[in-house]
TILUMGU-28729 format. One record per residue (C-alpha): residue number from 1; residue in one letter; x, y, z. Coordinates in nm, 2 decimals. Example, Ala and Ser with C-alpha at 12.3 -4.5 7.8 and 13.67 -1.06 7.14 Angstrom:
! TILUMGU-28729
<1 A <1.23 -0.45 0.78>>
<2 S <1.37 -0.11 0.71>>
END
This chain:
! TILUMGU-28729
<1 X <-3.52 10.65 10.31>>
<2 X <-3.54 10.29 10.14>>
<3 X <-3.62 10.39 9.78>>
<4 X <-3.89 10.15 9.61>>
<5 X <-3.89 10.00 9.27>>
<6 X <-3.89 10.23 8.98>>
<7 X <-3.87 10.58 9.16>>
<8 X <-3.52 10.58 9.01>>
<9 X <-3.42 10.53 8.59>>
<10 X <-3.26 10.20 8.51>>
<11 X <-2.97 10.40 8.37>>
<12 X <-2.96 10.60 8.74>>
<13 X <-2.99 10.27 8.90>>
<14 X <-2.69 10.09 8.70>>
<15 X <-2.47 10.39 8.82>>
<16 X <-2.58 10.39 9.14>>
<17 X <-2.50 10.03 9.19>>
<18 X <-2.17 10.06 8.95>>
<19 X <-2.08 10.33 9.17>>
<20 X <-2.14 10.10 9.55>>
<21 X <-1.88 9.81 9.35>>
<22 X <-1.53 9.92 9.43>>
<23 X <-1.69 10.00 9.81>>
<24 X <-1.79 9.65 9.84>>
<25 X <-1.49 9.53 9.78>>
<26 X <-1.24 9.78 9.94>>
<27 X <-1.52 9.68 10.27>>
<28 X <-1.49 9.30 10.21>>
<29 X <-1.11 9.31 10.16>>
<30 X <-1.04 9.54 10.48>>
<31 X <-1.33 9.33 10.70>>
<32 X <-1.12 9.00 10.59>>
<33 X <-0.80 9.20 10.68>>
<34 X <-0.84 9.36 10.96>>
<35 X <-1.24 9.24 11.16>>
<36 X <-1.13 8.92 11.36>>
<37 X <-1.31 8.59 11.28>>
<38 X <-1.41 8.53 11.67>>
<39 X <-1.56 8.86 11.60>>
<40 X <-1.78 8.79 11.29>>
<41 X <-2.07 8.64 11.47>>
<42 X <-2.09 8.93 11.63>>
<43 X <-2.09 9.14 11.32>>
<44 X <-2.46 8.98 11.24>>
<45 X <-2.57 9.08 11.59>>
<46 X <-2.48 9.47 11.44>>
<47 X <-2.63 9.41 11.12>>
<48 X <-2.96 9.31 11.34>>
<49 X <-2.94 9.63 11.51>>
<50 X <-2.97 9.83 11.19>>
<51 X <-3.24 9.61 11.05>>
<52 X <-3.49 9.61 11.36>>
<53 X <-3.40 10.00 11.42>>
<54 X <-3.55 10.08 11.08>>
<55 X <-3.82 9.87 11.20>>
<56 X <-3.93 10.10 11.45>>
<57 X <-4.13 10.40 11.23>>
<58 X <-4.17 10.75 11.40>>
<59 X <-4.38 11.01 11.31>>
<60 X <-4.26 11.28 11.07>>
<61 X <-4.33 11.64 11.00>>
<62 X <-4.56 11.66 10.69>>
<63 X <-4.80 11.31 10.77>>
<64 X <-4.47 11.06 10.70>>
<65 X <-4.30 10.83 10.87>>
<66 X <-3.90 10.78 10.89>>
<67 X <-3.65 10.58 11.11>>
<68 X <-3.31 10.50 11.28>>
<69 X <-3.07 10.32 11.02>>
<70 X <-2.76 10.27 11.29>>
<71 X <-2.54 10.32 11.02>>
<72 X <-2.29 10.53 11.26>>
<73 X <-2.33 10.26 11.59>>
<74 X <-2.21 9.99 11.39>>
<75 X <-1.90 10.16 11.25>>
<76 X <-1.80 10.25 11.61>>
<77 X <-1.83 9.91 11.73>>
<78 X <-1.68 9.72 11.42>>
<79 X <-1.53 10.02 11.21>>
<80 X <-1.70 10.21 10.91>>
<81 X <-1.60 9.90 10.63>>
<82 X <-1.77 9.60 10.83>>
<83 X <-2.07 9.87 10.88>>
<84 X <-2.05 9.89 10.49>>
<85 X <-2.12 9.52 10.48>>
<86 X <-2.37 9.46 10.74>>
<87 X <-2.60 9.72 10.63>>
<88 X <-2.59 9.65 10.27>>
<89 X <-2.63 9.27 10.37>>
<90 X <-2.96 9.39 10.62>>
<91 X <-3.13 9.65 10.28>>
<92 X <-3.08 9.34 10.07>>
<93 X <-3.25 9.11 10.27>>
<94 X <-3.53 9.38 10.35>>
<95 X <-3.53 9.40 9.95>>
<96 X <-3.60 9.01 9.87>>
<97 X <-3.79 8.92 10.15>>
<98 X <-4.01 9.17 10.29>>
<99 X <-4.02 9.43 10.02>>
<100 X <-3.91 9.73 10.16>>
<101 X <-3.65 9.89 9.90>>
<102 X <-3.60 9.86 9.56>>
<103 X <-3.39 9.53 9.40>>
<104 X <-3.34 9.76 9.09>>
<105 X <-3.27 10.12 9.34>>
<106 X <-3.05 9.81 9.59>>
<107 X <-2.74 10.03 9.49>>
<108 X <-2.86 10.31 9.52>>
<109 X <-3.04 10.24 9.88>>
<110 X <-2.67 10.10 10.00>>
<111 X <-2.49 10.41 9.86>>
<112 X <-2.73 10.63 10.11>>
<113 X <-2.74 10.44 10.40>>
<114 X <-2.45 10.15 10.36>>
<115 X <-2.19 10.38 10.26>>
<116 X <-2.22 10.75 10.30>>
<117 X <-2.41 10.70 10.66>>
<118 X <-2.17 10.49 10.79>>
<119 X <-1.83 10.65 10.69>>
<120 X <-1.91 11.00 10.72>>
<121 X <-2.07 10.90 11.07>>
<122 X <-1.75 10.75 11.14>>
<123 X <-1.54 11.05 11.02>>
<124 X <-1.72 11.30 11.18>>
<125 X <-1.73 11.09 11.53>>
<126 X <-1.32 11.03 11.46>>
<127 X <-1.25 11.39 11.38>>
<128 X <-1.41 11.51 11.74>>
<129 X <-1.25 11.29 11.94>>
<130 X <-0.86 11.30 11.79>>
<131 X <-0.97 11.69 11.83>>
<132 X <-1.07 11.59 12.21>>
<133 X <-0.72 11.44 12.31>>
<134 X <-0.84 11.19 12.63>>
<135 X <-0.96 11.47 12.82>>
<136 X <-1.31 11.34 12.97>>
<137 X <-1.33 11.04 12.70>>
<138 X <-1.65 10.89 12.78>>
<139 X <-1.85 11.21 12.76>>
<140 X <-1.70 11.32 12.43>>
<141 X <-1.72 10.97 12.31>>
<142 X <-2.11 10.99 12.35>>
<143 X <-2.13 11.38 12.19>>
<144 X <-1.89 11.27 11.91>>
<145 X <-2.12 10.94 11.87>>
<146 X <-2.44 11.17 11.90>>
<147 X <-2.33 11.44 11.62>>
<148 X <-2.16 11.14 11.43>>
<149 X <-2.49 11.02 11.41>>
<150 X <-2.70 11.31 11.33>>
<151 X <-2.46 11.46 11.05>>
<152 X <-2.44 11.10 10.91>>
<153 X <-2.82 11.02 10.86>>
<154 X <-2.86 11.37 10.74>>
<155 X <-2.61 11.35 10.44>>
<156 X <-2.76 11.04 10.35>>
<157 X <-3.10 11.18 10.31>>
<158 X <-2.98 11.46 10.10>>
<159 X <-2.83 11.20 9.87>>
<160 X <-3.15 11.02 9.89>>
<161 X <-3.34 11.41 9.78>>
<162 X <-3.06 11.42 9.52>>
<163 X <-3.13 11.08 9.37>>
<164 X <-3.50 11.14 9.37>>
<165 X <-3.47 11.54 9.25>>
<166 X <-3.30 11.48 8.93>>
<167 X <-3.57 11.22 8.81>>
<168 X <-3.82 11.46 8.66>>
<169 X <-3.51 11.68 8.54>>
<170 X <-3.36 11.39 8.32>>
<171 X <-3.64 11.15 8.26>>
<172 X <-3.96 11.28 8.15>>
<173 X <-4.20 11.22 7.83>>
<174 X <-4.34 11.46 7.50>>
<175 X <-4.60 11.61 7.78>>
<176 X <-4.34 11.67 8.06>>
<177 X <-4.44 11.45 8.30>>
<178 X <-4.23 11.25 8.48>>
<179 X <-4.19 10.84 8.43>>
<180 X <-4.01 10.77 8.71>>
<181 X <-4.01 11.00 9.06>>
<182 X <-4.22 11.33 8.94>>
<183 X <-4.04 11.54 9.21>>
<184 X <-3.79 11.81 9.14>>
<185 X <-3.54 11.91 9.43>>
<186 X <-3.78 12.20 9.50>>
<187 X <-3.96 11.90 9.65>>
<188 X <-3.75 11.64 9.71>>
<189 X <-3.51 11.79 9.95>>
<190 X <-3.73 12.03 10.19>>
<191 X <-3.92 11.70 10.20>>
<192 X <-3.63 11.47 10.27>>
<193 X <-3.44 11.72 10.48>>
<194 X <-3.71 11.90 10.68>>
<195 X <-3.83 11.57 10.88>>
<196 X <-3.47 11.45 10.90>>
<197 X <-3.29 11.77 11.04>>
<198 X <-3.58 11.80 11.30>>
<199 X <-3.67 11.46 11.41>>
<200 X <-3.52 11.16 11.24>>
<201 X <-3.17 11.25 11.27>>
<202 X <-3.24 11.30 11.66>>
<203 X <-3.40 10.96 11.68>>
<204 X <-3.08 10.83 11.51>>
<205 X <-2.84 11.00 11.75>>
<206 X <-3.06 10.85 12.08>>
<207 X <-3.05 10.52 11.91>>
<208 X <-2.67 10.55 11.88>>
<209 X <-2.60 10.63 12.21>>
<210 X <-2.86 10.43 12.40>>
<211 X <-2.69 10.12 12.23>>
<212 X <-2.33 10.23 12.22>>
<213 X <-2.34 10.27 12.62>>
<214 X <-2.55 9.98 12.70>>
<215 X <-2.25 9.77 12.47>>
<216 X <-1.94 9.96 12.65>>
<217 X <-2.10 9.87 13.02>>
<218 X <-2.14 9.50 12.88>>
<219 X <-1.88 9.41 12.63>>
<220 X <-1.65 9.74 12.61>>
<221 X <-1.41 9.50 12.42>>
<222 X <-1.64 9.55 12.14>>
<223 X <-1.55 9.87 12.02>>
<224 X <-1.36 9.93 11.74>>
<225 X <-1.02 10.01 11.80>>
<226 X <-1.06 9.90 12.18>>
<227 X <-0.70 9.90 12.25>>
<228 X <-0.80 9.75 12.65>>
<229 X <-0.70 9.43 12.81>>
<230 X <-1.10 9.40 12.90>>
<231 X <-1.21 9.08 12.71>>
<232 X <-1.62 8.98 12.80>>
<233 X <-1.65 8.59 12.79>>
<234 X <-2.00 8.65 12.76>>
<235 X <-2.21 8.77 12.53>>
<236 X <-2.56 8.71 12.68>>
<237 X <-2.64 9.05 12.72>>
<238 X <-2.66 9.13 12.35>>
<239 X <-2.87 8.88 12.26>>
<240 X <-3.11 8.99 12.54>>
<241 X <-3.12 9.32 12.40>>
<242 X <-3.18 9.18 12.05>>
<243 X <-3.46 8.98 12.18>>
<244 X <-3.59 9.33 12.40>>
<245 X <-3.55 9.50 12.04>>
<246 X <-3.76 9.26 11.84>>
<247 X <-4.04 9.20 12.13>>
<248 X <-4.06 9.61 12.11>>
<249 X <-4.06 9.62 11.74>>
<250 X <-4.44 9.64 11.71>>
<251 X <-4.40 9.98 11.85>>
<252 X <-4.32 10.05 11.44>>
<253 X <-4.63 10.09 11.36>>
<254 X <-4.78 10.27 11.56>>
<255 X <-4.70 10.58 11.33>>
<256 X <-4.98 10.64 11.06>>
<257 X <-4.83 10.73 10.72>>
<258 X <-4.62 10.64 10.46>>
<259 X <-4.24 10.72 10.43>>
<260 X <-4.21 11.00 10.14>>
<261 X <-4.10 10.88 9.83>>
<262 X <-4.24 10.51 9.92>>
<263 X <-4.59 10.55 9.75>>
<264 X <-4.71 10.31 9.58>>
<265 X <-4.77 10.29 9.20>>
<266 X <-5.19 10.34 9.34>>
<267 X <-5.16 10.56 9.48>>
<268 X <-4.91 10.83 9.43>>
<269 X <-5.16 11.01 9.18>>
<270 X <-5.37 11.18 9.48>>
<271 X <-5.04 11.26 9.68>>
<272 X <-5.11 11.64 9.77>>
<273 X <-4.76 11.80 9.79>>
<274 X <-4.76 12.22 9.81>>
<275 X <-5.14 12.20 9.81>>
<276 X <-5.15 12.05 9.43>>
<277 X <-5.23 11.69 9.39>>
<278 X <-5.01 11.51 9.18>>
<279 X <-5.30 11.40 8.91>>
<280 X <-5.12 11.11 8.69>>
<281 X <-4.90 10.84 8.76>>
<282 X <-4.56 10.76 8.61>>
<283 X <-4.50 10.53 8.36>>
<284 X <-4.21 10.36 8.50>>
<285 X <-4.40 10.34 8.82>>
<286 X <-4.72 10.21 8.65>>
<287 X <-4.53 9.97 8.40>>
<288 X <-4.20 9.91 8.56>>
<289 X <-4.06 9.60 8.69>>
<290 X <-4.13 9.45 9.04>>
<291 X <-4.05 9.18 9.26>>
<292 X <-4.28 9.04 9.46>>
<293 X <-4.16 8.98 9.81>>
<294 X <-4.20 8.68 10.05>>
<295 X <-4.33 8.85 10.32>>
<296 X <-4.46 9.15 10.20>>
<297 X <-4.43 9.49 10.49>>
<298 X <-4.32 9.27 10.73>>
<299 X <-4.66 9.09 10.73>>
<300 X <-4.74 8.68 10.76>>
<301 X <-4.97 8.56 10.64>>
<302 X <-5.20 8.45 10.92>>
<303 X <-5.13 8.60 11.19>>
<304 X <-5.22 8.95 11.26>>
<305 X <-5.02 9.28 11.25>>
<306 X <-4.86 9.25 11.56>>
<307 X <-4.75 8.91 11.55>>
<308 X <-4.65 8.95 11.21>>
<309 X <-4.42 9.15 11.28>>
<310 X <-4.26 9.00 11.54>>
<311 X <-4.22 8.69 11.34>>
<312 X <-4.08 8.93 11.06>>
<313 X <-3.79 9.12 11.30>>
<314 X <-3.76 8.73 11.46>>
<315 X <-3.66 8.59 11.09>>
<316 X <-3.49 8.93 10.98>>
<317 X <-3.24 8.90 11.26>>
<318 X <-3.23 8.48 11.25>>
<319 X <-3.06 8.48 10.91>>
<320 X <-2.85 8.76 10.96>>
<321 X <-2.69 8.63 11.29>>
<322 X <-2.66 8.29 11.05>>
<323 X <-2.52 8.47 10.73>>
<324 X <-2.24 8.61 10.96>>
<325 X <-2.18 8.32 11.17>>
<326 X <-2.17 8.13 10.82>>
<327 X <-1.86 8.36 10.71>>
<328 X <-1.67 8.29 11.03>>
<329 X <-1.66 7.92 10.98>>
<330 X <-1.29 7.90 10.81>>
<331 X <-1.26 7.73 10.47>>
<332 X <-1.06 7.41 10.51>>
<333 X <-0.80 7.41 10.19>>
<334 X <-0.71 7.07 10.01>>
<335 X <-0.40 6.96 10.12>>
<336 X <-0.19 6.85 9.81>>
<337 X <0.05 6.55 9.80>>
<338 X <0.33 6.44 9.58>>
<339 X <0.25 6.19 9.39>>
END
């Protein structure tokens, strides 16, 4: 779901990322309002989650690859606005660093999976359990959690088809082909949906709740909107299953294939889609601008695959924990005195 460089217009891009401003800072205003600063910390461990669950690749329908996001788990445990900010904070380092995303499509990747994932999620889990009353709480917790989930990763693929669809529409040259993605939503969406409805969005939804129950039997005060006396001194746990989550993380790639969509400028000419092979390559995607990444597909240089990309989910997770823990250290102000 992470679009790459130049699958999207510069002019789509600017409103895309236009469009994710006043989000960011309605999140960051309500997150300083309302998300405690002993909780902060804590907010990096989420924003962890979400970046090593889209490390862990599963097979798709069709010969591609997709992934968890967690957009939905973290807006339960910190609400949908800090869930904003940790997941755009986790596509922007996967951006910079190891290359998976677009800089120029950052806007448009956060508008998918940092805000319409998270707060629809959220909506959708909130709606079932006001609807619910208290009436058997921790099994329609998990349902709500589990549909939350499912419905949320969904609707952000179909913005992601959406995004890609109207490429070829808008943006093509003299000859009709396309110069950025070549894929109408004839395409784009039974591609994007298909794999989603049927196996990604499950994956997302057993992610959700495997997480959300193994944090409500460790630290139930976690939860957003725990109204409980329950407060866990420690937090030990978590960071074991972050540690279980990153030694596991190799599991990624064991699925063959490429994510659709995430071709790269060499080879998206010979992508077969309805038994036609595409035949050219766009001009944006064969001239357009791109960053070159630090650690390119979570790779390091030498050391092999596996290792690789342990040390990638180890320094992924490292400097989000640290970027969060960062924000919770309170700014001392100049005291003034009178002359």
């Amino acid at each position: 779901m992470h679009i790459p460089e130049n699958y999207l217009s510069p002019a789509t891009c600017a409103v895309m990322g236009a469009a994710m401003v006043p989000v960011w800072v309605h999140a960051v205003r309500r997150v300083n309002r309302d998300l405690p600063k002993e909780k902060m910390p804590l907010l990096g461990v989420g924003a962890s989650f979400s970046f090593l669950s889209m490390m862990f690749n599963v097979p798709l329908p069709g010969g591609t690859t997709g992934h968890a996001v967690g957009g939905t788990l973290i807006a339960i445990l910190f609400g949908p606005d800090a869930a904003c900010i940790a997941i755009s904070i986790a596509l922007l380092l996967q951006a910079v660093i190891f290359g998976d995303g677009g800089i120029l499509s950052f806007g448009a990747n956060c508008f998918n999976m940092a805000f319409v994932l998270p707060y629809a999620g959220y909506g959708i889990y909130s709606l079932i359990q006001k609807a619910s009353g208290k009436k058997d709480r921790h099994g329609i917790s998990y349902a709500a959690a589990a549909i939350g989930s499912y419905a949320g990763i969904n609707l952000a693929a179909l913005c992601t088809a959406i995004e890609f669809g109207i490429q070829p529409i808008l943006f093509h040259d003299a000859a009709g082909n396309a110069l950025y993605c070549p894929y109408d939503f004839s395409v784009s969406i039974p591609a994007m949906m298909i794999p989603h409805l049927l196996v990604a969005g499950i994956v997302e939804a057993a992610f959700t709740i495997a997480i959300l129950a193994f944090v409500r039997k460790t630290s139930p005060d976690l939860l957003y909107g725990d109204d409980t006396k329950t407060h866990t001194k420690s937090r030990v746990p978590l960071f074991a299953l972050t540690a279980i989550l990153i030694a596991a993380s190799p599991l990624g790639l064991l699925a063959q294939g490429t994510a659709w969509g995430e071709w790269g400028a060499d080879e998206i000419s010979a992508i077969v889609t309805n038994g036609k092979t595409l035949g050219y390559t766009p001009q944006g995607l064969s001239k357009g601008w791109t960053l070159q990444a630090l650690l390119p597909d979570y790779a390091v240089s030498g050391f092999n695959e596996i290792i690789g990309y342990i040390l990638s989910a180890i320094i992924g997770t490292a400097l989000l924990i640290i970027f969060f823990k960062l924000l919770s250290i309170p700014v001392k102000k100049k005291e003034k005195y009178a002359a």
